[in-house]
C-alpha positions in Angstrom: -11.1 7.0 8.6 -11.6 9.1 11.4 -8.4 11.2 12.0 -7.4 11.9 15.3 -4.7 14.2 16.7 -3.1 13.5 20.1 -1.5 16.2 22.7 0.3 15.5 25.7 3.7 17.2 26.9 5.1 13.5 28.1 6.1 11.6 24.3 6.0 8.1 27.0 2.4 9.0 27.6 1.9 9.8 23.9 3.6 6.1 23.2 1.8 4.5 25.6 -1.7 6.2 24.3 -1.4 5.2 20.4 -0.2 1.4 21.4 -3.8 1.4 23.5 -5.6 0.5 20.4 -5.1 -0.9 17.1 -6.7 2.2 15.6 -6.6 1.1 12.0 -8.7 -1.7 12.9 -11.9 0.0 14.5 -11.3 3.1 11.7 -9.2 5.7 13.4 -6.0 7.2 12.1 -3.3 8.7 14.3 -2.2 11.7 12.4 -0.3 13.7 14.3 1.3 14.2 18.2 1.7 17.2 19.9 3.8 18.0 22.8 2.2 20.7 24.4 -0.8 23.0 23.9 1.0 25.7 21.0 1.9 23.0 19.0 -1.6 21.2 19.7 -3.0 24.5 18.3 -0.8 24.4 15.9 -1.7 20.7 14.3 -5.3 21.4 14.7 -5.2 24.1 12.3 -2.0 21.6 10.0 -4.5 18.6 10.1 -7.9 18.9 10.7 -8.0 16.6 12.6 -11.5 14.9 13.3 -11.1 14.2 17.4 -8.4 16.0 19.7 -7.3 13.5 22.8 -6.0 16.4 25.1 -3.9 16.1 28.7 -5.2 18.8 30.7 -2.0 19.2 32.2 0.6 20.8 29.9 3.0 23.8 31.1 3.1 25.7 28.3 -0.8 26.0 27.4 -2.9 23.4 29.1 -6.3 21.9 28.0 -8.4 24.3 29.4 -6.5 27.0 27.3 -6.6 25.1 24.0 -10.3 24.2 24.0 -11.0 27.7 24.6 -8.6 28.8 21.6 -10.3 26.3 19.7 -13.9 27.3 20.7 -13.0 31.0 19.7 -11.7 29.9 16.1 -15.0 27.6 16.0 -13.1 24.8 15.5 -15.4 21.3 14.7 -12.9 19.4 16.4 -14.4 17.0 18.9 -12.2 16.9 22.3 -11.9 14.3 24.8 -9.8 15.1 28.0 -7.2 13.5 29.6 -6.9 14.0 33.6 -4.6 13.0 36.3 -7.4 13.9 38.8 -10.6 12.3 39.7 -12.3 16.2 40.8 -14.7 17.3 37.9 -13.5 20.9 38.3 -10.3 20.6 37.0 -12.2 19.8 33.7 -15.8 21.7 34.1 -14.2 24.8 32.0 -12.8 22.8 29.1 -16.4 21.3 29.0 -17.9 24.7 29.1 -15.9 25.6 25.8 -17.3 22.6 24.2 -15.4 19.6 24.8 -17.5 16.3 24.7 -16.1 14.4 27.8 -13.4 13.4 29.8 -11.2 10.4 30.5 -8.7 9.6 33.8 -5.9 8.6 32.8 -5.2 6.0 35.8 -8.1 4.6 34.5 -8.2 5.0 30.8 -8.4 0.9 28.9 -9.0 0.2 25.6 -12.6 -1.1 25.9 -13.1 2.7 28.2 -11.5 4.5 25.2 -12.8 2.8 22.8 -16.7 3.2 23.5 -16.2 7.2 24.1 -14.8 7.3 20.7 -17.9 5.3 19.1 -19.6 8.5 21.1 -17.4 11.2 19.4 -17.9 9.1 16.1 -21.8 9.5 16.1 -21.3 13.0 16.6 -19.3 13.7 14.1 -21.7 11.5 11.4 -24.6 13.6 12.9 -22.7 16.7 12.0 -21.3 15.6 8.6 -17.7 16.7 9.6 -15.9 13.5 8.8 -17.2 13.5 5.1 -15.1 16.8 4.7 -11.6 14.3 5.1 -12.6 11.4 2.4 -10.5 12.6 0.0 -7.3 13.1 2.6 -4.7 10.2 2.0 -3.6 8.7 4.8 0.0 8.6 6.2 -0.1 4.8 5.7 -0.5 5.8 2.2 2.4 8.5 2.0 4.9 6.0 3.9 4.2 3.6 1.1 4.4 6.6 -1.9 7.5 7.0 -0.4 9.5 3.9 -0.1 8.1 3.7 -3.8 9.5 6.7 -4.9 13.1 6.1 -3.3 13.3 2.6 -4.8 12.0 3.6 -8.0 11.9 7.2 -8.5 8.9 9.2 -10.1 7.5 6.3 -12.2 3.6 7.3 -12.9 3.6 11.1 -13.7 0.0 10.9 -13.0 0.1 9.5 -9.7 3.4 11.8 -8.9 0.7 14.9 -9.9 -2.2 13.4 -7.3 0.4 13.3 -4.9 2.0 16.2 -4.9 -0.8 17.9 -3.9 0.5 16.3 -0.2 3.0 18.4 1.6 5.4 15.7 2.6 5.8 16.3 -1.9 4.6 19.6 -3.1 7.1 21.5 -4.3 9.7 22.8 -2.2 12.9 21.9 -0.4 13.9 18.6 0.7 16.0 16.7 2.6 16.6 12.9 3.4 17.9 11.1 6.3 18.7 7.3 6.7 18.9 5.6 9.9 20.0 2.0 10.7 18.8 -0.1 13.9 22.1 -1.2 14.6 22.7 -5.1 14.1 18.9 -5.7 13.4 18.8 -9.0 12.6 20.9 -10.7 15.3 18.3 -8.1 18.2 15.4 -9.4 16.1 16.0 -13.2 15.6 17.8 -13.8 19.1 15.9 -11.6 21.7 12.2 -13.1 22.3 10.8 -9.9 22.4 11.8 -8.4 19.6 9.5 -9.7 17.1 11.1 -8.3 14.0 7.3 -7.0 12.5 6.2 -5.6 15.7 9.7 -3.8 16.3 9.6 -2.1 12.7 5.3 -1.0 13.1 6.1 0.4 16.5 9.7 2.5 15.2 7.5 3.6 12.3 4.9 4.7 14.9 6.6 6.5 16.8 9.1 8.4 14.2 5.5 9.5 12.8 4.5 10.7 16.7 7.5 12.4 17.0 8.1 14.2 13.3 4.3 15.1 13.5 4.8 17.0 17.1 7.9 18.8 15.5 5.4 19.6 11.8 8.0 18.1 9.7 9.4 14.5 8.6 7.3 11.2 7.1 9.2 8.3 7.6 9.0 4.6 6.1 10.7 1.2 6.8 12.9 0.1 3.9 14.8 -3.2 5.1 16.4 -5.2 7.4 15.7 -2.1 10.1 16.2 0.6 7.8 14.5 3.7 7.8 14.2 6.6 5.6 12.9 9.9 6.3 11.8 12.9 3.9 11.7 16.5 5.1 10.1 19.2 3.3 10.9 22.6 3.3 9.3 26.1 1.9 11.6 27.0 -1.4 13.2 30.0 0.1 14.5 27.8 3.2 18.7 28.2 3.9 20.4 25.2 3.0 22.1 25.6 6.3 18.7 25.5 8.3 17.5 22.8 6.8 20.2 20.4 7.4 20.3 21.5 11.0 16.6 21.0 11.4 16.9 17.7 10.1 19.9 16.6 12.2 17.9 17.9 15.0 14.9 15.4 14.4 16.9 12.5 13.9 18.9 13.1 17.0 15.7 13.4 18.5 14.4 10.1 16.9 17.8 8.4 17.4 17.6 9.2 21.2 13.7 7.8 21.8 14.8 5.1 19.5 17.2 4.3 22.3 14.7 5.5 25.2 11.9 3.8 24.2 13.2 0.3 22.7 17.1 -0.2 24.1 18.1 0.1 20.6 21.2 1.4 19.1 21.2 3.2 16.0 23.0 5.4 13.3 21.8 8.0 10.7 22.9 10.2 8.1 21.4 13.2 6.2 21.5 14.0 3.1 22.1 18.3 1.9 19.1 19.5 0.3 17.6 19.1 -3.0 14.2 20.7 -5.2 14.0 17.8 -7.7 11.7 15.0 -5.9 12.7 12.8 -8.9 16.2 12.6 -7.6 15.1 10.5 -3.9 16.6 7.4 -5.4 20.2 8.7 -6.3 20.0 10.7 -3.3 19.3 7.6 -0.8 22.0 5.5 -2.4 24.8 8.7 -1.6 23.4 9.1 1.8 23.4 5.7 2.6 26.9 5.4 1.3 28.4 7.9 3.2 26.6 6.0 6.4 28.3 2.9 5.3 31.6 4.9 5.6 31.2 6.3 9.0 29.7 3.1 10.7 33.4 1.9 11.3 36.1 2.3 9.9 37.8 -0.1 7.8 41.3 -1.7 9.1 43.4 -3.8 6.9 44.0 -7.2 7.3 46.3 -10.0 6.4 44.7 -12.6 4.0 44.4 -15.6 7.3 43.0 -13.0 9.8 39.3 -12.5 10.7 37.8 -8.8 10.1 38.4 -6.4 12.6 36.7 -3.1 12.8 35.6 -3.1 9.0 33.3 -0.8 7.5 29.8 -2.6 9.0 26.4 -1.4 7.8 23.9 -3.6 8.8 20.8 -3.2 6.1 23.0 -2.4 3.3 21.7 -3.5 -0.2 23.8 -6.7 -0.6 25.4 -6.6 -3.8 25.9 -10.1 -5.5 29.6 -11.2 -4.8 29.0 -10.5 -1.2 25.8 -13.0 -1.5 26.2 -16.5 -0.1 26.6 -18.7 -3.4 24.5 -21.7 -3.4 27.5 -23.8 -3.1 28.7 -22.1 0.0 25.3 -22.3 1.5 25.8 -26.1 0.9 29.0 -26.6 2.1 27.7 -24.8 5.2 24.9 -27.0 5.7 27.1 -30.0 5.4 29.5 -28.9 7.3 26.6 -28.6 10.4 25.3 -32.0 9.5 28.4 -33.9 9.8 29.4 -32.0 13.3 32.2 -30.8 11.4 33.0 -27.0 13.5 36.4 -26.9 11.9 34.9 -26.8 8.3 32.1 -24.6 9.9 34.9 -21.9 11.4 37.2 -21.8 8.4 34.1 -21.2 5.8 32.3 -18.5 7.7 35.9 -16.7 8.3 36.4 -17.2 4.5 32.8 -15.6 3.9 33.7 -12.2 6.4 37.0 -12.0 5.0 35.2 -11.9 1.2 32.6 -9.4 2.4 35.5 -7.7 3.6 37.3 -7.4 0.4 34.5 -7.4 -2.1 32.0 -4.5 -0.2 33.9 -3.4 2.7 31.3 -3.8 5.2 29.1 -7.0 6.4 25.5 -6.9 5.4 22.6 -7.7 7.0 20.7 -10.1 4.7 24.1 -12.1 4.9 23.9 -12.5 8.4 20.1 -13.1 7.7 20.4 -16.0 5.4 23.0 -17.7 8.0 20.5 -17.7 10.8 18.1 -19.1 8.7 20.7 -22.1 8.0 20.9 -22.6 11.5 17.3 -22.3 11.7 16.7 -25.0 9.1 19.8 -27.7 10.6 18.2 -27.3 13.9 15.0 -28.2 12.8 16.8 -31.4 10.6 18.6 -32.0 14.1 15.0 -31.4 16.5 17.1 -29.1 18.6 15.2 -26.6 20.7 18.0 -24.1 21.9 16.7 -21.7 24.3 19.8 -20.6 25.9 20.6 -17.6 23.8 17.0 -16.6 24.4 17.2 -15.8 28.5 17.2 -12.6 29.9 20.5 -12.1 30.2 21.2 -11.8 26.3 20.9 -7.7 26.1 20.1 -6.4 22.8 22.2 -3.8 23.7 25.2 -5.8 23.3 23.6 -7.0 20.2 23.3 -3.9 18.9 27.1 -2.7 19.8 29.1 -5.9 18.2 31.7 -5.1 15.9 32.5 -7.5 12.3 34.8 -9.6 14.6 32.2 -9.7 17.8 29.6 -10.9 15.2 31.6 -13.4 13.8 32.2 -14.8 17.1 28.7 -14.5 18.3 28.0 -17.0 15.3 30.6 -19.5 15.8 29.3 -19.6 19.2 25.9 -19.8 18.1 26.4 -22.6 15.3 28.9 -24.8 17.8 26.2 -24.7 20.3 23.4 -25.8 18.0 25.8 -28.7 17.3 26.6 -29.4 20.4 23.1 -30.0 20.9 23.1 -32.1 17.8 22.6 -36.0 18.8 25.6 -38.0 18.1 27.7 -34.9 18.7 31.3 -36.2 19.5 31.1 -38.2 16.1 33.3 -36.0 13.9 31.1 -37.6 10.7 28.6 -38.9 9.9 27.8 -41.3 6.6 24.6 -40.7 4.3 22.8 -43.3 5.7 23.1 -42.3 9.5 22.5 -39.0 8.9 19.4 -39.8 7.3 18.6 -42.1 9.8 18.6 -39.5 12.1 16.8 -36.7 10.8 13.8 -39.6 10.6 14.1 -40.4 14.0 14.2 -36.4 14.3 11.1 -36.3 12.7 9.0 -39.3 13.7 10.2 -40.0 17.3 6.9 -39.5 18.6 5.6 -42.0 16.4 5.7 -46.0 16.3 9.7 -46.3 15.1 11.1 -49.8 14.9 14.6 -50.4 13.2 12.6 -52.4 10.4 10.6 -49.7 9.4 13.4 -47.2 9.7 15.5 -49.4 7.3 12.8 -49.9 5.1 12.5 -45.9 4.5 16.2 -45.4 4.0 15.9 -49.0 1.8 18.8 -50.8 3.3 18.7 -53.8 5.5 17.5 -54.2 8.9 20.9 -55.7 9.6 23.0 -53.3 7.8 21.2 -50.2 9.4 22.0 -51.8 12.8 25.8 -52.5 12.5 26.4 -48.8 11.2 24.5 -47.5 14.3 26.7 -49.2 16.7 29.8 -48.5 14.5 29.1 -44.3 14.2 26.8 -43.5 17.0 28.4 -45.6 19.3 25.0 -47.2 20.3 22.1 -49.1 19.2 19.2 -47.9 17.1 16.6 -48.2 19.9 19.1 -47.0 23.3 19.2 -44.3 20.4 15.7 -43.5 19.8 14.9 -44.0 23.7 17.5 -41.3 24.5 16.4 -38.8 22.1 12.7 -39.3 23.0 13.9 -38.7 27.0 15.8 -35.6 25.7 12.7 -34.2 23.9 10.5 -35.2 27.3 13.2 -32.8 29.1 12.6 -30.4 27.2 9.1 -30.3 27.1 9.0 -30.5 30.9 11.0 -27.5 31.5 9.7 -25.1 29.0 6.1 -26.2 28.1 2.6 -26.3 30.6 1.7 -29.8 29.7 1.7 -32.3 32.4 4.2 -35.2 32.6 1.2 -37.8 31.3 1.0 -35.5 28.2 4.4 -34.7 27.8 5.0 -38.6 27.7 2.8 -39.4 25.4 3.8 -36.7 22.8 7.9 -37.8 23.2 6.6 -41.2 22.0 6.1 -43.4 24.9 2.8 -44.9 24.9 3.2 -46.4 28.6 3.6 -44.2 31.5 5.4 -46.3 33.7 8.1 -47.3 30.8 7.9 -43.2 30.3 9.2 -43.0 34.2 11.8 -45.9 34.0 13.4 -44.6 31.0 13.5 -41.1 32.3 15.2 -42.2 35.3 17.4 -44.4 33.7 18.8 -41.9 31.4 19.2 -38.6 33.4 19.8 -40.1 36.9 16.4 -38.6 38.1 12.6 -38.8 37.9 10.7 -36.6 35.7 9.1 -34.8 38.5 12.5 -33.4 40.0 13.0 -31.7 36.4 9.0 -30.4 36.8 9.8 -28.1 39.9 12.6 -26.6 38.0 10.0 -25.8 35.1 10.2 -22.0 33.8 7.1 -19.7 34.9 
């Protein structure tokens, strides 16, 4: 890996610069940010790194001062510039004091950055100096040690001994701070940008920008959107100062967190401790003293739905606050029979337990209900796009109280029904329900009632009478309707054209395609086609 350091005095510029590449990928490793030339200096001599990206432009030491700093402490570090200004002077005297090149920022690309790093690379194999960093472990490496260590605690003494050589675990001081993206998994599952991966890798990225810029703080994803971060402190360091240094760096993180992404989010740290074998104990109290100051906890009577209750998303779930398998199925059948009643009175059962058993609402609960939804709207064939638009803010997401959640969900699951085919019918029998989830399934297929029966192994006839008597309609006005429906859908949120989109909802004529349409929206096809989301 070549190691690279970073330096600019604008973190957005510093963001926008490490999300240019997928470094990993071509063999480069981010290892540090600095946010002006004394703390540039400062990494360079922490890090050794292999290449320095440098803005020219800092106020409290710019680029010219550093590479001539680093030229009088014969520093092997290769430096590229970065420079607002297309005028070779502003960057002749950093050349002179040996850096390699120089980029404009305006014009700076990935393919652009990438080749003058192959550059920089063949210096540095001509000059040996990367060989001098094989043995460094990588803060990919340390992020993983570390979510080991708090979930497990010091379990190979041998590997504990390799690593301490690491600062982030030498001996020392330490302190640890937890931080929670608030409401994680509603942000991630309902806002189309937020894909959940992507969201953690660039949080990750850019706690690591910001604690290396400050020399202090490795941080690692633990679940559901929560982070942990470890500090490290020289022995003799004040409990007092270390406390306030760490509050400082998550308020720091906290505050880009909600600069960077929209995000809302809490933390917590921890008072110091020497014993690095005590992380685990020491993450469960901090994050149990978060779980106490995320809201507080308001009695209620035993019919009432949870008001401000103690609600940490990304809590460890403990078992009685688990869905059971029986409530997961009476919540499934509940959906499948259209039954919102049932639907209301179980999840306001299942807050009201979380509520009594753990005080607080997890996160994998609310994770494992979306997932229902997921799986009865894939039973149904409902695409439901409407809590996916632009107006859905994950900062509302992220500020919902216990009670606000609840009702975001109710909302959520009576619109999924609503979308449901058949919805109006209260119930549902066996047979019709399965009849519909094949028709769900195979609509753009050849479907005849025969064949339909024949899978469900009842008779043609019988089929047919308890279509009309449920749905209200015949099997194929049925069939014809949902196809239509699907066609919609397609038209308005897909690039296919109408030939295509006809063909894939199941009607093999074109013309019949356009009848139907028309017959069962009021309108042709092509009216729905201008309205078609760019």
């Amino acid at each position: 890996m070549i190691r690279i350091l970073l330096a600019d005095d604008d973190i957005l510029a510093l963001n926008r610069l490490s999300g240019l590449l997928g470094w990993n990928e071509y063999g480069y490793e981010i290892v540090g940010q600095a946010l002006g030339g004394n703390d540039c200096l400062k990494l360079v001599k922490e890090l050794s790194p292999d290449v320095l990206i440098l803005d020219i432009d800092m106020p409290d030491r710019n680029g010219v001062e550093v590479t001539k700093e680093l030229h009088r402490q014969q520093s092997r570090v290769k430096i590229l510039i970065l420079s607002n200004y297309d005028t070779f002077g502003f960057v002749r005297d950093a050349m002179r004091y040996g850096a390699c090149d120089y980029l404009l920022k305006h014009q700076l690309t990935a393919p652009v950055l990438l080749e003058k790093l192959k550059e920089t690379e063949e210096l540095l194999k001509k000059e040996g100096a990367a060989l001098s960093h094989v043995t460094f472990f990588t803060t990919v490496a340390k992020q993983k040690y570390l979510h080991s260590l708090l979930e497990n605690g010091v379990a190979n003494p041998e590997e504990y001994a390799h690593m301490s050589a690491q600062r982030d675990f030498s001996p020392g001081c330490f302190c640890l701070a937890a931080l929670q993206i608030t409401n994680f998994i509603l942000i991630t599952h309902f806002s189309p940008d937020m894909e959940r991966e992507k969201l953690i890798d660039s949080i990750t990225a850019l706690g690591s920008n910001i604690f290396s810029s400050l020399g202090n703080g490795l941080i690692t994803h633990m679940e559901y959107g929560q982070f942990a971060v470890l500090f490290h402190f020289p022995a003799q360091t004040g409990a007092q100062e270390i406390t306030g240094q760490a509050a400082a760096a998550m308020r720091l993180l906290s505050s880009n967190i909600q600069k960077v992404f929209g995000l809302t989010s809490i933390y917590q740290v921890s008072s110091s401790f020497s014993r690095i074998d005590s992380l685990p104990s020491c993450y469960r109290q901090t994050m149990s003293i978060l779980e106490k100051q995320a809201f507080p906890i308001v009695q209620e009577t035993k019919d009432t739905v949870p008001k401000e209750s103690a609600y940490i998303p990304g809590s460890s779930l403990s078992a009685p606050a688990a869905l059971t398998l029986q409530e997961e199925k009476e919540l499934m059948d509940a959906l499948t029979s259209l039954d919102m009643h049932m639907t209301e009175a179980l999840l306001k059962a299942l807050f009201n337990r979380c509520q009594q058993e753990t005080g607080r609402l997890p996160q994998p609960l609310i994770s494992r209900l979306l997932q229902i939804g997921v799986k009865f709207q894939e039973n149904q064939g409902i695409v439901l796009l409407k809590k996916q638009d632009a107006s859905l803010k994950t900062t509302v997401l992220s500020q919902m109280s216990p009670r606000e959640v609840l009702h975001f969900l109710l909302d959520y699951f009576r619109e999924l029904m609503q979308q449901a085919p058949g919805c109006g019918s209260r119930k549902y029998s066996v047979h019709i329900q399965n009849a519909l989830h094949f028709i769900h399934q195979n609509y753009a297929g050849d479907i005849s009632l025969s064949t339909l029966a024949e899978a469900l192994h009842v008779s043609p006839t019988h089929l047919s009478r308890l279509f009309s008597k449920e749905v209200g309609t015949s099997f194929i006005d049925y069939l014809v309707s949902y196809r239509v429906q699907r066609a919609q859908q397609m038209i308005l949120h897909s690039n296919l054209d109408l030939k295509s989109i006809g063909e894939q909802a199941g009607f093999h004529s074109y013309n019949y395609f356009l009848r139907a349409y028309k017959e069962k929206t009021g309108h042709s096809p092509s009216q729905d086609f201008t309205k078609r989301s760019v």
